[in-house]
mmCIF file of the N, C-alpha and C atoms, coordinates in Angstrom:
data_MODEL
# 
_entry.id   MODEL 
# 
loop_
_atom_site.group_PDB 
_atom_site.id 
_atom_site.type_symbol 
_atom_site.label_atom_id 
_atom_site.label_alt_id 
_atom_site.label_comp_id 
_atom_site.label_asym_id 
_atom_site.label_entity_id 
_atom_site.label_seq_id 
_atom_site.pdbx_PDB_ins_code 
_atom_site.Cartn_x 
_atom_site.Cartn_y 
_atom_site.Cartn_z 
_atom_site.occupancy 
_atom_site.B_iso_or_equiv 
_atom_site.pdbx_formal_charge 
_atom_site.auth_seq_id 
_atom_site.auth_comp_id 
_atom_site.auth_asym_id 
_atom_site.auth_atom_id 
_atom_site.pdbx_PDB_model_num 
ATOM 1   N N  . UNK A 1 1  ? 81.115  72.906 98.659  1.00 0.00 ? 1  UNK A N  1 
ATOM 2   C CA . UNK A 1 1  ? 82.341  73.320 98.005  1.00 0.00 ? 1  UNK A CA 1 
ATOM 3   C C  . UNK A 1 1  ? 83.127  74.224 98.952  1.00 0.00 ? 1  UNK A C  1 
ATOM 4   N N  . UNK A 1 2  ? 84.255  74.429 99.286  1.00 0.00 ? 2  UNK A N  1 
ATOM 5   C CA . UNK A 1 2  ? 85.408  74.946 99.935  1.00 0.00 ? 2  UNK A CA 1 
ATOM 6   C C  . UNK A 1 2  ? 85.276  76.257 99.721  1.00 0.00 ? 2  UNK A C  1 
ATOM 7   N N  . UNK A 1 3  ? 85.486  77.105 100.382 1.00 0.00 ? 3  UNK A N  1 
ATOM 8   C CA . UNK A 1 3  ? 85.390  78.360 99.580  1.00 0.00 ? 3  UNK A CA 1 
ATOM 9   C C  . UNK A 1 3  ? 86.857  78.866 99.142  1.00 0.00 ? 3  UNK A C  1 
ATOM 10  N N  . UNK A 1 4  ? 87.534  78.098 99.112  1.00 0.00 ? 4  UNK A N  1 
ATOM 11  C CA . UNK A 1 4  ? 89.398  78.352 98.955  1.00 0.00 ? 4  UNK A CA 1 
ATOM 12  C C  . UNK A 1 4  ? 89.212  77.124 97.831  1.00 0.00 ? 4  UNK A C  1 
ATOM 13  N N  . UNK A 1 5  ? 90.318  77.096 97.015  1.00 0.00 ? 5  UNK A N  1 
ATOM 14  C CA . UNK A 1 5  ? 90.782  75.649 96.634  1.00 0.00 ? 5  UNK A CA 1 
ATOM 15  C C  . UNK A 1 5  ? 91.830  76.098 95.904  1.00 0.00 ? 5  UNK A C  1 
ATOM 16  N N  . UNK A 1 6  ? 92.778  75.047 95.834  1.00 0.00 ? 6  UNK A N  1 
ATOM 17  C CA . UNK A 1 6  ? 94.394  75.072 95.739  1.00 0.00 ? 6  UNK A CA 1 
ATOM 18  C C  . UNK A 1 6  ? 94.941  73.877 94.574  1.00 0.00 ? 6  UNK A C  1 
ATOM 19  N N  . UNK A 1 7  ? 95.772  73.947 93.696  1.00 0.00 ? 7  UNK A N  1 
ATOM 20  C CA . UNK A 1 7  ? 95.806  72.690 92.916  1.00 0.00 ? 7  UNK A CA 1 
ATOM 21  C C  . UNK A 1 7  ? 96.629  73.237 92.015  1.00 0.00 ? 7  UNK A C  1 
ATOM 22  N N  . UNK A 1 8  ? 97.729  72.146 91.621  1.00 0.00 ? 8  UNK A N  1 
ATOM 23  C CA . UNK A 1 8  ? 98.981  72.591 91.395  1.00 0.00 ? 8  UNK A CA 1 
ATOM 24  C C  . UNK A 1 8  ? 98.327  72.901 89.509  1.00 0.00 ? 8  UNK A C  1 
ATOM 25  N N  . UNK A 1 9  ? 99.031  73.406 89.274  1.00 0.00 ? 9  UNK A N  1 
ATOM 26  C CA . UNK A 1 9  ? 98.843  73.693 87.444  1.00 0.00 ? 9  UNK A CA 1 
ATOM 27  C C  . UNK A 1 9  ? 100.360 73.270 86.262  1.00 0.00 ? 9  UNK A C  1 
ATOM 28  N N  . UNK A 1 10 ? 101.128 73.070 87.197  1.00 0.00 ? 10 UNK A N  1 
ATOM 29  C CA . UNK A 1 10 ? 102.586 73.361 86.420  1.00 0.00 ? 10 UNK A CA 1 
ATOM 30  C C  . UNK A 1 10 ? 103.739 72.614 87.594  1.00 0.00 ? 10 UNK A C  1 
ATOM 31  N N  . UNK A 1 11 ? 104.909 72.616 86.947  1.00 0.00 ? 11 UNK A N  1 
ATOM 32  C CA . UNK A 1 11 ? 105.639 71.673 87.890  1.00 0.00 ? 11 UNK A CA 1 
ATOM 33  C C  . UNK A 1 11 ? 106.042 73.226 89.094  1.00 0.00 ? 11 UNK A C  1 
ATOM 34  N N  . UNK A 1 12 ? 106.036 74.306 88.509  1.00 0.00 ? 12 UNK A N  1 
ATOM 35  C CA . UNK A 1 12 ? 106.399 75.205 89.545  1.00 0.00 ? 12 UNK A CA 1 
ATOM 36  C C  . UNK A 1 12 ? 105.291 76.595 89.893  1.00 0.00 ? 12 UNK A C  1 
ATOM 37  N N  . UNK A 1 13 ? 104.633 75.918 89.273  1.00 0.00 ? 13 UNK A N  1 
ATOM 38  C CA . UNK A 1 13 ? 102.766 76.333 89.508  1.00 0.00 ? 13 UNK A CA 1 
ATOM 39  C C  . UNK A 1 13 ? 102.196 76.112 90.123  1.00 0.00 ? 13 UNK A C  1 
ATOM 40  N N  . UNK A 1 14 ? 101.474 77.135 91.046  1.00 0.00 ? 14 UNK A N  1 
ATOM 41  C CA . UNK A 1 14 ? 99.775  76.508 91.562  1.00 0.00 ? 14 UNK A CA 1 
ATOM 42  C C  . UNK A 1 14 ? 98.713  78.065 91.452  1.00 0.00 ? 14 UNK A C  1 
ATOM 43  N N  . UNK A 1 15 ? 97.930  77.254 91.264  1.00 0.00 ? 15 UNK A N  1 
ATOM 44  C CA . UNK A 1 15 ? 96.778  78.244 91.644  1.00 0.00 ? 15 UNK A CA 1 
ATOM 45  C C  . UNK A 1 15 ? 95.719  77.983 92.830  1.00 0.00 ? 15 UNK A C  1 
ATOM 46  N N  . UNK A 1 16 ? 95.170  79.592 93.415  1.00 0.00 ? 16 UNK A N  1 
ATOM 47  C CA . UNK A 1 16 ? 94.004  79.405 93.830  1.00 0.00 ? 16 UNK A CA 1 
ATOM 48  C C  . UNK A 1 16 ? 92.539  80.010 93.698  1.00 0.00 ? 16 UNK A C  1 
ATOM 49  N N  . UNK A 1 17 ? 91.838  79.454 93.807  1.00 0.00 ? 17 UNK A N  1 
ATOM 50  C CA . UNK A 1 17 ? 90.494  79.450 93.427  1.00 0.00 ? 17 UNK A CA 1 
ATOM 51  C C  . UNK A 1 17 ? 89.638  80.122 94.788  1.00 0.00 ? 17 UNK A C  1 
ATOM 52  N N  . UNK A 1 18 ? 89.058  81.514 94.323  1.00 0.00 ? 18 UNK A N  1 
ATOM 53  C CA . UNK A 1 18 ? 88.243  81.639 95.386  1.00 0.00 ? 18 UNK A CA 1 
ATOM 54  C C  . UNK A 1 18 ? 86.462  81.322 94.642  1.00 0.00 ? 18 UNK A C  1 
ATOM 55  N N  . UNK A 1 19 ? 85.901  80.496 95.387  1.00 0.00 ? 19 UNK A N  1 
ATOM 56  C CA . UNK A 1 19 ? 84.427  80.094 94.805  1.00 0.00 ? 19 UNK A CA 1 
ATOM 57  C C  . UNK A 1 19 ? 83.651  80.213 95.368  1.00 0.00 ? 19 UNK A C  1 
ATOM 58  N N  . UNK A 1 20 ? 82.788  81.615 96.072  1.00 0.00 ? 20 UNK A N  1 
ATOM 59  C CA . UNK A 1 20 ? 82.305  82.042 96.150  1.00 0.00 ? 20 UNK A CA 1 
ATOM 60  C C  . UNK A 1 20 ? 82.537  83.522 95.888  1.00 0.00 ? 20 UNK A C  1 
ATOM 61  N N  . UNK A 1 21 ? 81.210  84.588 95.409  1.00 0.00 ? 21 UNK A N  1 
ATOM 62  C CA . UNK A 1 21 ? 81.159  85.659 95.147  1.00 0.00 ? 21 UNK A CA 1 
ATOM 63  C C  . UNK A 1 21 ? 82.146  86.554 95.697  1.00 0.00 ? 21 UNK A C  1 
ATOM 64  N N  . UNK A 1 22 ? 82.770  87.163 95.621  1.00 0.00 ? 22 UNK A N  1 
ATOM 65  C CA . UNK A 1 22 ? 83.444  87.660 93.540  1.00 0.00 ? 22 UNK A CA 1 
ATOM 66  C C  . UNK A 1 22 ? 84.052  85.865 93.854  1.00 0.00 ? 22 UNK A C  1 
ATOM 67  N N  . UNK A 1 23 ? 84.279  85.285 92.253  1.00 0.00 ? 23 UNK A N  1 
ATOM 68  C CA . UNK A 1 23 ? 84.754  84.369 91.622  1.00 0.00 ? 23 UNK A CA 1 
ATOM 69  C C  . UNK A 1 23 ? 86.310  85.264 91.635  1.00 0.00 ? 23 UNK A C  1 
ATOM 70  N N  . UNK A 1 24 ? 87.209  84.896 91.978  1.00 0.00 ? 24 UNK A N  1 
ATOM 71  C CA . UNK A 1 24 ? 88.628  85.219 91.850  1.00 0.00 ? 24 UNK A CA 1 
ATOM 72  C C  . UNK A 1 24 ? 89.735  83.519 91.417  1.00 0.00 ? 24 UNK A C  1 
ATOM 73  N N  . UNK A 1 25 ? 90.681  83.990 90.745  1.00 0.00 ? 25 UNK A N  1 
ATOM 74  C CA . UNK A 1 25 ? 91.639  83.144 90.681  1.00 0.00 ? 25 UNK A CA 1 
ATOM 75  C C  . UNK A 1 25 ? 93.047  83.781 90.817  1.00 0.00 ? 25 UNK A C  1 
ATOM 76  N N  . UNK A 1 26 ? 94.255  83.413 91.583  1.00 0.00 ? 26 UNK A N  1 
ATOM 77  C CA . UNK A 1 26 ? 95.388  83.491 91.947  1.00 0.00 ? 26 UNK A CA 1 
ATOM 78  C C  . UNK A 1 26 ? 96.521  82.506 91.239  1.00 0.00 ? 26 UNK A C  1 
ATOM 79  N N  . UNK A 1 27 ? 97.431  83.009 90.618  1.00 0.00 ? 27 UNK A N  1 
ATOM 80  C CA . UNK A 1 27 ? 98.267  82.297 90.011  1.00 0.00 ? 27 UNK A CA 1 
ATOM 81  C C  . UNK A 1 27 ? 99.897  82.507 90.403  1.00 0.00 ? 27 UNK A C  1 
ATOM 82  N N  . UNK A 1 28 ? 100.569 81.663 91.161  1.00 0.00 ? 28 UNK A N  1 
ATOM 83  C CA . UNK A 1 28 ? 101.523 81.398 91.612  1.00 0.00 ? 28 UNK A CA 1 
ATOM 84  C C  . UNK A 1 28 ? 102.730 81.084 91.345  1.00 0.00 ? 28 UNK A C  1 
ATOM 85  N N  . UNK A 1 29 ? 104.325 81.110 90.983  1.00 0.00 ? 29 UNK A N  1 
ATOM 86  C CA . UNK A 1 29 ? 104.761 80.548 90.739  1.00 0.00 ? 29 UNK A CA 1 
ATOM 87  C C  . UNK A 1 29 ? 106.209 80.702 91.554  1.00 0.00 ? 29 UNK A C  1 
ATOM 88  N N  . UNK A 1 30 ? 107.290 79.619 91.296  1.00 0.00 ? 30 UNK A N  1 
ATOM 89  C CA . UNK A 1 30 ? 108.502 79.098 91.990  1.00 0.00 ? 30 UNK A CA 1 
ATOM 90  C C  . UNK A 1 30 ? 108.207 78.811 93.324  1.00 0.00 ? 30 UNK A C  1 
ATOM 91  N N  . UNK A 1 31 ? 107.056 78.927 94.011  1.00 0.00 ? 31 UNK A N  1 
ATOM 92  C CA . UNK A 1 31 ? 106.535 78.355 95.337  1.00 0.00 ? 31 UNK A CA 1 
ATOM 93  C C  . UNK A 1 31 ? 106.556 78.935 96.566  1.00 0.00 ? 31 UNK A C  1 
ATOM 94  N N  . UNK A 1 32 ? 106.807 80.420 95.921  1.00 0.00 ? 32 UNK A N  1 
ATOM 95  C CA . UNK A 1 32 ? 107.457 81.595 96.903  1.00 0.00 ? 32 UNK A CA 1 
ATOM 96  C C  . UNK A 1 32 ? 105.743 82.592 96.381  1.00 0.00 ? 32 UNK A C  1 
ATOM 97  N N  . UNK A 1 33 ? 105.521 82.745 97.399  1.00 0.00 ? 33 UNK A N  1 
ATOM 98  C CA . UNK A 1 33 ? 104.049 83.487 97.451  1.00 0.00 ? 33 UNK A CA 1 
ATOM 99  C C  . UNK A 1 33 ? 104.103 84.646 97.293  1.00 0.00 ? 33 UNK A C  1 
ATOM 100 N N  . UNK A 1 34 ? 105.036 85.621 97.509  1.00 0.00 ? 34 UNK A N  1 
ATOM 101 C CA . UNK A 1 34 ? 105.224 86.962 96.960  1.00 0.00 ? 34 UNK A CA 1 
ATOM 102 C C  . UNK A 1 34 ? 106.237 87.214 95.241  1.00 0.00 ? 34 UNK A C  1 
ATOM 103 N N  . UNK A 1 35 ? 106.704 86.108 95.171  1.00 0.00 ? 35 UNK A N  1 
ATOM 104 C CA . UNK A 1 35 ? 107.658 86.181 93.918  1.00 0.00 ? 35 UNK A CA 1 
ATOM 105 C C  . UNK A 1 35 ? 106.902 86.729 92.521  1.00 0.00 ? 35 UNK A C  1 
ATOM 106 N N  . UNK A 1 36 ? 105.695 86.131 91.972  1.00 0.00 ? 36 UNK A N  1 
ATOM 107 C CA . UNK A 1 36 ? 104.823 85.918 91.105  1.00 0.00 ? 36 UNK A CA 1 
ATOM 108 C C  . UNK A 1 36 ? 103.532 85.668 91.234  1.00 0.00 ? 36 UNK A C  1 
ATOM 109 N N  . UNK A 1 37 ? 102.633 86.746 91.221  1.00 0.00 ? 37 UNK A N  1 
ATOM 110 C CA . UNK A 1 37 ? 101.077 86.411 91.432  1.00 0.00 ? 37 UNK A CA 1 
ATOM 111 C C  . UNK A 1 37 ? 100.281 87.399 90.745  1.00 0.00 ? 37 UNK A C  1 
ATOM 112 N N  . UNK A 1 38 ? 99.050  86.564 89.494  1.00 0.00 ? 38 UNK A N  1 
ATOM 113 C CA . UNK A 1 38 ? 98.341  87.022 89.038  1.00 0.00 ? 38 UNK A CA 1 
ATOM 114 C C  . UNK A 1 38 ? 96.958  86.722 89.412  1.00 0.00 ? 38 UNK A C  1 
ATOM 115 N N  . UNK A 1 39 ? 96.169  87.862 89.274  1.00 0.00 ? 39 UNK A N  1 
ATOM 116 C CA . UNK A 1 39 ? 94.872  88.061 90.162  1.00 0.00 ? 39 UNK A CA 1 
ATOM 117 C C  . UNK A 1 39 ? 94.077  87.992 88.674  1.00 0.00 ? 39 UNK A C  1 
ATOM 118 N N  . UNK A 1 40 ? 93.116  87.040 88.412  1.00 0.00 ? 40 UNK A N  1 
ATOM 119 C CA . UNK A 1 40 ? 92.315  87.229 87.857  1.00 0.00 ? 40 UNK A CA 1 
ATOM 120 C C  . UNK A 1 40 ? 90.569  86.943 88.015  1.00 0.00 ? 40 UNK A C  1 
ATOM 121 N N  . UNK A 1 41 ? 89.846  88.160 87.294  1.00 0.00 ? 41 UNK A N  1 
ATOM 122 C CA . UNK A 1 41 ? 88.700  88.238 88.131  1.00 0.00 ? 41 UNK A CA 1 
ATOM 123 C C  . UNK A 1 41 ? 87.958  89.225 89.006  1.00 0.00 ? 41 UNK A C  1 
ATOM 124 N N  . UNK A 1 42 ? 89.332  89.754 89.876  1.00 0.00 ? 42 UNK A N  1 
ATOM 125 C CA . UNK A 1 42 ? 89.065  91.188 90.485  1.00 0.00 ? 42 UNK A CA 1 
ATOM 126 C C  . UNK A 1 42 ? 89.504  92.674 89.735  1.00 0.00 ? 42 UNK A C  1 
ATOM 127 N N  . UNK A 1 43 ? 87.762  93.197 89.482  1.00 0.00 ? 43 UNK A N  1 
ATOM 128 C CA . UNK A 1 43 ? 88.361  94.496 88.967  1.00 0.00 ? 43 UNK A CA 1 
ATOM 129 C C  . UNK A 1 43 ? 89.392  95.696 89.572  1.00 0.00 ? 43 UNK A C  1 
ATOM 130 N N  . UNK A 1 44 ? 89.556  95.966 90.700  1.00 0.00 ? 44 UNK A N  1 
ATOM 131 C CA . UNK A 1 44 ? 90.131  96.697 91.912  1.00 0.00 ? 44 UNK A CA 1 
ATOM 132 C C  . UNK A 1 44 ? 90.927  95.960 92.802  1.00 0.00 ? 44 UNK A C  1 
ATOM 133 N N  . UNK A 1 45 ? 91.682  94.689 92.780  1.00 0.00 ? 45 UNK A N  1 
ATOM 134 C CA . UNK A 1 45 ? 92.577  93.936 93.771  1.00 0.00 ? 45 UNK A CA 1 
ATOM 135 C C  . UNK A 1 45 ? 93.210  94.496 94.752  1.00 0.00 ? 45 UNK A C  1 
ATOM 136 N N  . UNK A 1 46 ? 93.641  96.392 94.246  1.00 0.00 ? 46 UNK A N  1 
ATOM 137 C CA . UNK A 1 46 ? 94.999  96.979 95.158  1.00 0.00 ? 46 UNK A CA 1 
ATOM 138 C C  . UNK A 1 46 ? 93.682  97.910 95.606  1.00 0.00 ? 46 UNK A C  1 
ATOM 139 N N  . UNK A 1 47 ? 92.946  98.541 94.860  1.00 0.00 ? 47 UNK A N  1 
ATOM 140 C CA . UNK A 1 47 ? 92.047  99.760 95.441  1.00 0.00 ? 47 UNK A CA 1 
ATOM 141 C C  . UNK A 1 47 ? 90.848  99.600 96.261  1.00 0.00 ? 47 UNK A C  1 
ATOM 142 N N  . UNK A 1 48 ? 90.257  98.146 95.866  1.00 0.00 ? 48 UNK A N  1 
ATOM 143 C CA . UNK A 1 48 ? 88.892  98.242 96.951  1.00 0.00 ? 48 UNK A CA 1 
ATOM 144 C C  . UNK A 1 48 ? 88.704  97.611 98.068  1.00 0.00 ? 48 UNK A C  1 
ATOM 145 N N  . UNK A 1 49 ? 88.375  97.895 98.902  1.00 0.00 ? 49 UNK A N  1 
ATOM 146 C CA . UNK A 1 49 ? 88.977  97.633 100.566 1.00 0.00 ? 49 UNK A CA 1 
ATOM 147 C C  . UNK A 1 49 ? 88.170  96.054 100.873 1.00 0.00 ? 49 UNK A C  1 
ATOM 148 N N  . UNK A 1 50 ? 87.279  95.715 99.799  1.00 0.00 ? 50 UNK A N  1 
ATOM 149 C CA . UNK A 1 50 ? 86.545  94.540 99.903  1.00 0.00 ? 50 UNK A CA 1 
ATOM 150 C C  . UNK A 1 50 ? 86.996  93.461 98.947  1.00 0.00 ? 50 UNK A C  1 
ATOM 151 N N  . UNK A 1 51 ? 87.616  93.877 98.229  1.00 0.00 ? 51 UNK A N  1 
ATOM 152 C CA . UNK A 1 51 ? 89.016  92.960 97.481  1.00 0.00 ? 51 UNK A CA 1 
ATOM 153 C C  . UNK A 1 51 ? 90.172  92.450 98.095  1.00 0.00 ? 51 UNK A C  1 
ATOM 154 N N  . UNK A 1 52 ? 90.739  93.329 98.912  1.00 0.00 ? 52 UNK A N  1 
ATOM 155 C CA . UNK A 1 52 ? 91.661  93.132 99.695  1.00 0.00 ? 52 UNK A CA 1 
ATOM 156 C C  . UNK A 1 52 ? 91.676  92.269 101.191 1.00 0.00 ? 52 UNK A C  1 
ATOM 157 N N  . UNK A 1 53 ? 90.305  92.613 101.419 1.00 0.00 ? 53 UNK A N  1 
ATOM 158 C CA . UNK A 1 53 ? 89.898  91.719 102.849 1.00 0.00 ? 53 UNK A CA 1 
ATOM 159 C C  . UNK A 1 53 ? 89.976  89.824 101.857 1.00 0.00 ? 53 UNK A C  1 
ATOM 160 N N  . UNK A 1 54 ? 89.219  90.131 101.299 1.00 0.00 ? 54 UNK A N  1 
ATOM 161 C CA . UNK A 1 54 ? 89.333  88.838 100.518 1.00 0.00 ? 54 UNK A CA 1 
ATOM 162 C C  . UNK A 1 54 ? 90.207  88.228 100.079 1.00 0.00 ? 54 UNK A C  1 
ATOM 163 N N  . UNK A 1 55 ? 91.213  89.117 99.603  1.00 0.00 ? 55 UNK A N  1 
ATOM 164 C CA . UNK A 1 55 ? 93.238  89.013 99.416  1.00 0.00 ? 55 UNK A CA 1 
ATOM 165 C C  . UNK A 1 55 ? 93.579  88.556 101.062 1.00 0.00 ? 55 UNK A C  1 
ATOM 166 N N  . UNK A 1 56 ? 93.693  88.936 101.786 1.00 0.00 ? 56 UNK A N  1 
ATOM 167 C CA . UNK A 1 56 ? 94.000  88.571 102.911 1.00 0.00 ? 56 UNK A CA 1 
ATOM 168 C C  . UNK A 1 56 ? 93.529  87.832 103.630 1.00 0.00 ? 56 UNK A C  1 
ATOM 169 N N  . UNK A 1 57 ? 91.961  87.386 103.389 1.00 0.00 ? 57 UNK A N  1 
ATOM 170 C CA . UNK A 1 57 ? 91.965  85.904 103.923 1.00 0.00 ? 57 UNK A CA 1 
ATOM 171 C C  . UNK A 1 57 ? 91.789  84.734 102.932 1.00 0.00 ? 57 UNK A C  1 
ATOM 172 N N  . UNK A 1 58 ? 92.211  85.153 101.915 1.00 0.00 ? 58 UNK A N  1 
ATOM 173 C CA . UNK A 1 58 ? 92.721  83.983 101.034 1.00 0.00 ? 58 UNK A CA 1 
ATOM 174 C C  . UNK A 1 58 ? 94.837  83.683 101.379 1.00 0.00 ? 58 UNK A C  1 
ATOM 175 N N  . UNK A 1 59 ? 95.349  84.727 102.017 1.00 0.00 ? 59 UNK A N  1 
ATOM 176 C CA . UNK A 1 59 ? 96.730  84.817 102.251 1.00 0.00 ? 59 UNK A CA 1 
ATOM 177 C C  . UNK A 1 59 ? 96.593  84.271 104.001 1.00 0.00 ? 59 UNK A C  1 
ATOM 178 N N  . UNK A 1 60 ? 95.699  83.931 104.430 1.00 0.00 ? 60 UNK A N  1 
ATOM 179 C CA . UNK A 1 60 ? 95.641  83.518 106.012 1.00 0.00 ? 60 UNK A CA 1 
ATOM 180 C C  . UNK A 1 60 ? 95.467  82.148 105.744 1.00 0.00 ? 60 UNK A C  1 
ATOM 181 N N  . UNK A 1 61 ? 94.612  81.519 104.839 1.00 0.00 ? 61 UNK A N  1 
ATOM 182 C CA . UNK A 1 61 ? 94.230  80.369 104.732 1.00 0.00 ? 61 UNK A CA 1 
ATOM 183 C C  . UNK A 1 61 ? 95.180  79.391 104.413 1.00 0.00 ? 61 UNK A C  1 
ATOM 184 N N  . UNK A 1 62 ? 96.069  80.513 103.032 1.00 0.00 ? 62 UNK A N  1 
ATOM 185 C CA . UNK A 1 62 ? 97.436  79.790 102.633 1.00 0.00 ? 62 UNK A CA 1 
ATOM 186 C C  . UNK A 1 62 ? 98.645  79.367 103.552 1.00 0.00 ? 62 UNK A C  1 
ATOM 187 N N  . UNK A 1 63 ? 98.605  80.235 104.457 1.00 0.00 ? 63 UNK A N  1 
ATOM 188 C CA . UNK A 1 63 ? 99.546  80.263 105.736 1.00 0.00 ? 63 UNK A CA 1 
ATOM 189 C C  . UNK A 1 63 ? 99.075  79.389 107.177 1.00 0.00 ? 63 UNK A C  1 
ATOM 190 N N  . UNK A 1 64 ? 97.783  78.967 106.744 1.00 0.00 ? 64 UNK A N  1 
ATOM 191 C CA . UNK A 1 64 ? 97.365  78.003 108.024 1.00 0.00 ? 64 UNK A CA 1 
ATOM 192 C C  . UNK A 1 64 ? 97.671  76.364 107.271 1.00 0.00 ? 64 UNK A C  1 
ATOM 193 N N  . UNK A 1 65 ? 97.083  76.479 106.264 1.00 0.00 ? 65 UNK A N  1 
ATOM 194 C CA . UNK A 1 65 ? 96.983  75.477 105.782 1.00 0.00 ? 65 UNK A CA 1 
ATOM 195 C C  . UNK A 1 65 ? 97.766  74.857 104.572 1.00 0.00 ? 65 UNK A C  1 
ATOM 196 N N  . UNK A 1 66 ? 98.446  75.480 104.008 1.00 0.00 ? 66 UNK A N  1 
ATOM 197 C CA . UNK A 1 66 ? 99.376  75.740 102.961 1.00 0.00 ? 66 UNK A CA 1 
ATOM 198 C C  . UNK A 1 66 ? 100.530 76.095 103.173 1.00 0.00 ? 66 UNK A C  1 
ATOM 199 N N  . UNK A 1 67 ? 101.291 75.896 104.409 1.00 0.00 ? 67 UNK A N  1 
ATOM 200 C CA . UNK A 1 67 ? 102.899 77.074 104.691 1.00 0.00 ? 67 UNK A CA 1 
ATOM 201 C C  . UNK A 1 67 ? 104.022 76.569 103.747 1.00 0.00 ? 67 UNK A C  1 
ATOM 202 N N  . UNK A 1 68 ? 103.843 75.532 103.302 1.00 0.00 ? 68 UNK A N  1 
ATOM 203 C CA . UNK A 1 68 ? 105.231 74.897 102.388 1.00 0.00 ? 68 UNK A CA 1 
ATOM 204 C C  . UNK A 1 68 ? 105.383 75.773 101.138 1.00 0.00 ? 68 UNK A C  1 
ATOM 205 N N  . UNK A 1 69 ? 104.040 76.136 100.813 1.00 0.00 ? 69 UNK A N  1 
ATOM 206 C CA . UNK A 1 69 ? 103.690 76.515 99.300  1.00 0.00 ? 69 UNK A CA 1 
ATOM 207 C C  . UNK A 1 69 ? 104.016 78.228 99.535  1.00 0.00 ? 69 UNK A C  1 
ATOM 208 N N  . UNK A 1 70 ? 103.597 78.820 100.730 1.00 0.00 ? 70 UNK A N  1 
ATOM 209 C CA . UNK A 1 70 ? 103.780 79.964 101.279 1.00 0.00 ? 70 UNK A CA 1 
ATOM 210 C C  . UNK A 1 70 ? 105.173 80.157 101.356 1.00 0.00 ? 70 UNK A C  1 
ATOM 211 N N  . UNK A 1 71 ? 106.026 80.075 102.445 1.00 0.00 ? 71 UNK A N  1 
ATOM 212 C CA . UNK A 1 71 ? 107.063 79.996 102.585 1.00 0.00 ? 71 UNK A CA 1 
ATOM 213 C C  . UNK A 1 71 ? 108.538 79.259 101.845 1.00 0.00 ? 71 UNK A C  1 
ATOM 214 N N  . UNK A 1 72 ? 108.203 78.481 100.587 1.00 0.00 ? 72 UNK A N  1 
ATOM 215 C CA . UNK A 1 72 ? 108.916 78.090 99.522  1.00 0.00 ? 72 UNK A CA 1 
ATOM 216 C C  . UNK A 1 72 ? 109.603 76.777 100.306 1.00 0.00 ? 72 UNK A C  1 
# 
């Protein structure tokens, strides 16, 4: 299994799936990656420095491999 996964939910929706430990999900919308995003799953997303590493290479992955969805 991927440890990222991506898959649209809505016509101006997507989410992503982190699947491995912590279990996190990311919810996206208008296709603009900073516009709208809900974190669910992580107790501490902004405060714990091991949440955030994980925020950021889930935001590297999107940008290697994902830039359309990134960049709108």
């Amino acid at each position: 299994m991927k440890k990222f996964e991506i898959k649209k939910i809505d016509r101006d929706s997507w989410m992503v799936s982190h699947n491995e430990l912590p279990k996190f999900i990311c919810r996206f919308e208008d296709r603009k990656f900073n516009y709208s995003r809900t974190i669910t799953g992580l107790p501490d997303p902004t405060g714990d420095p091991r949440e955030i590493r994980l925020l950021e290479k889930m935001e590297k992955w999107l940008r290697q491999y994902h830039k359309e969805k990134v960049n709108g």
